[in-house]
C-alpha positions as CSV (number, residue, x, y, z in Angstrom):
1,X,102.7,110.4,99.3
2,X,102.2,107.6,102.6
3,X,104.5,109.7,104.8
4,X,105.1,113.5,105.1
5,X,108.4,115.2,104.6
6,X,108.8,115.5,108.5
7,X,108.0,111.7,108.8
8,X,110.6,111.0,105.9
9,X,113.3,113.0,107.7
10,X,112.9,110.7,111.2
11,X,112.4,107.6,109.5
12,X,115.3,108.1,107.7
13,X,117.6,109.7,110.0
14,X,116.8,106.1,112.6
15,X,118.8,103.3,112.1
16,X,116.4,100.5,114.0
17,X,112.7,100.1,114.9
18,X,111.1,97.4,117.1
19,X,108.2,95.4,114.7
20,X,105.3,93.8,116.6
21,X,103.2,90.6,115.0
22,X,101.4,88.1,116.6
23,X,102.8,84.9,117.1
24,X,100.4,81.6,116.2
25,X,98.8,81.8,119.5
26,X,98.1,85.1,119.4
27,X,100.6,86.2,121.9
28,X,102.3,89.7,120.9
29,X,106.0,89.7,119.8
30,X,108.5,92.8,119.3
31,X,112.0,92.8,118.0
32,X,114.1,95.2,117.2
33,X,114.8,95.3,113.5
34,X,116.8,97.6,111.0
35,X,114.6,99.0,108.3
36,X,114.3,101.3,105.5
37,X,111.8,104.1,104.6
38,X,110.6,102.9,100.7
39,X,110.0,106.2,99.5
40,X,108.9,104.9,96.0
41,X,106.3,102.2,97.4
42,X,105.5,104.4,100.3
43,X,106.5,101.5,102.7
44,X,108.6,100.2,105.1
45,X,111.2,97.2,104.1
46,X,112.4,95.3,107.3
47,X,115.4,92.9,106.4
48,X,117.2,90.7,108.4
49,X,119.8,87.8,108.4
50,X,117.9,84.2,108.0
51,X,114.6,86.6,107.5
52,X,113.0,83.7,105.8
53,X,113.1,81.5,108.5
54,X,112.1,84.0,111.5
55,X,109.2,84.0,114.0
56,X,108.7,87.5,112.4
57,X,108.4,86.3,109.1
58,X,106.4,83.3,109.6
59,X,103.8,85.6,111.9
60,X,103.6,88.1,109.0
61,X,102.9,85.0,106.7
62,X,100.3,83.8,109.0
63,X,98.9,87.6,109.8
64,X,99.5,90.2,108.1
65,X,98.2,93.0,110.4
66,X,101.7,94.6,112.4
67,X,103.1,97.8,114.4
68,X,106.0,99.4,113.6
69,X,107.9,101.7,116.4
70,X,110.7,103.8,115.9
71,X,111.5,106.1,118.8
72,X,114.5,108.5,120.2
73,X,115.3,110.9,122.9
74,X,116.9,113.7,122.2
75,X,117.1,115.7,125.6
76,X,115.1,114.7,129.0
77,X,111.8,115.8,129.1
78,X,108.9,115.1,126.9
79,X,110.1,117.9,124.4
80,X,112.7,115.9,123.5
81,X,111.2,112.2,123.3
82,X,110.0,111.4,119.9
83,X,108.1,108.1,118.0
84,X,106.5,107.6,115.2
85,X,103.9,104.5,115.1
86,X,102.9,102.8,111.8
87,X,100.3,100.3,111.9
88,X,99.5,98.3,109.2
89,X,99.3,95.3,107.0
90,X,102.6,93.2,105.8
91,X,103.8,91.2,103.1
92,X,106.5,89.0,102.6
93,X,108.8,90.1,99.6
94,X,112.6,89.9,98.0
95,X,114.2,92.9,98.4
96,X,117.2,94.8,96.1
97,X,118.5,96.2,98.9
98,X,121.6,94.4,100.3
99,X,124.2,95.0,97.2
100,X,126.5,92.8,99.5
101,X,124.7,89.9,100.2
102,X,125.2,90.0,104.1
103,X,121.3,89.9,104.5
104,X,118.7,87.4,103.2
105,X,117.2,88.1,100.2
106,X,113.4,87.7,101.7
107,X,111.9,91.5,103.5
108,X,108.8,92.3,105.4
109,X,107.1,95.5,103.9
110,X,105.1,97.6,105.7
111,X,101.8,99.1,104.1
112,X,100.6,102.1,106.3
113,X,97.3,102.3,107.6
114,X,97.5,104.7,110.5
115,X,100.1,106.5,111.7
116,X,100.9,108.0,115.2
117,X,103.9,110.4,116.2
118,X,105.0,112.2,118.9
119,X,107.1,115.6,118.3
120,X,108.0,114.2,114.8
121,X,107.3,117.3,112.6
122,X,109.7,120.6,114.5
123,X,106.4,122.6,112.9
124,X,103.9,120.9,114.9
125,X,105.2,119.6,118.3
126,X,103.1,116.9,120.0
127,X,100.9,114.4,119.6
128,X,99.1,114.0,116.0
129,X,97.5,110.8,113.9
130,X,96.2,110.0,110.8
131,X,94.7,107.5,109.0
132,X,96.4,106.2,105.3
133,X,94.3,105.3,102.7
134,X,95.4,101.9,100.9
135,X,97.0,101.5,97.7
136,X,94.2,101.5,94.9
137,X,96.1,98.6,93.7
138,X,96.0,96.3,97.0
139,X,92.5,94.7,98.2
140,X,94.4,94.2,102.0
141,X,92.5,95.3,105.2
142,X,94.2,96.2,108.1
């Protein structure tokens, strides 16, 4: 299991993220994104219209290592600001998702390496990190 229950109920209760790669100079880029959490794979899918032809999807292509931010504020004050950070590596795949063909067929997927929240799990308010081992399966360093 890549994310806990309490992770699972915030990712899937968010309807956007903000995905950062690294352009082909290096330089940092973030855009907002709509996801899903891919509770069978234990990843992130990111789709998109055009994703094929995206700076996103051509960075992931060209570096695989990303950060993935989904964030809300649910009352002022820190008790009620939340996030939950995934870094990680990223592949370019087809997805099964969009049953109505508004979005392109081609995803990002997110593999979790670390993750970082903030007042994610009720339970355990506050800050709290931990590292994900890789899939058995996948020889990818992040």
């Amino acid at each position: 299991m890549t994310f806990t229950p309490a992770e699972e109920r915030f990712l899937t209760r968010q309807a956007r993220g903000h995905l950062a790669t690294l352009g082909p100079d290096g330089t940092p880029q973030v855009k907002p994104v709509g996801f899903t959490c891919n509770r069978d794979l234990g990843t992130i899918d990111i789709a998109g219209f055009n994703m094929g032809l995206s700076a996103k999807y051509k960075n992931v292509q060209a570096n695989p290592k990303v950060s993935f931010v989904v964030d809300e504020v649910t009352e002022p004050g820190m008790a009620g600001a939340h996030f939950l950070e995934i870094r990680g590596v990223a592949e370019t795949a087809i997805g099964t998702h969009d049953r109505d063909g508004h979005l392109a067929p081609e995803i990002i997927r997110i593999h979790p390496r670390r993750i970082v929240g903030f007042n994610v799990d009720p339970d355990r308010p506050g800050f709290g990190s931990r590292n994900v081992a890789p899939d058995r399966d996948s020889d990818e360093a992040a």
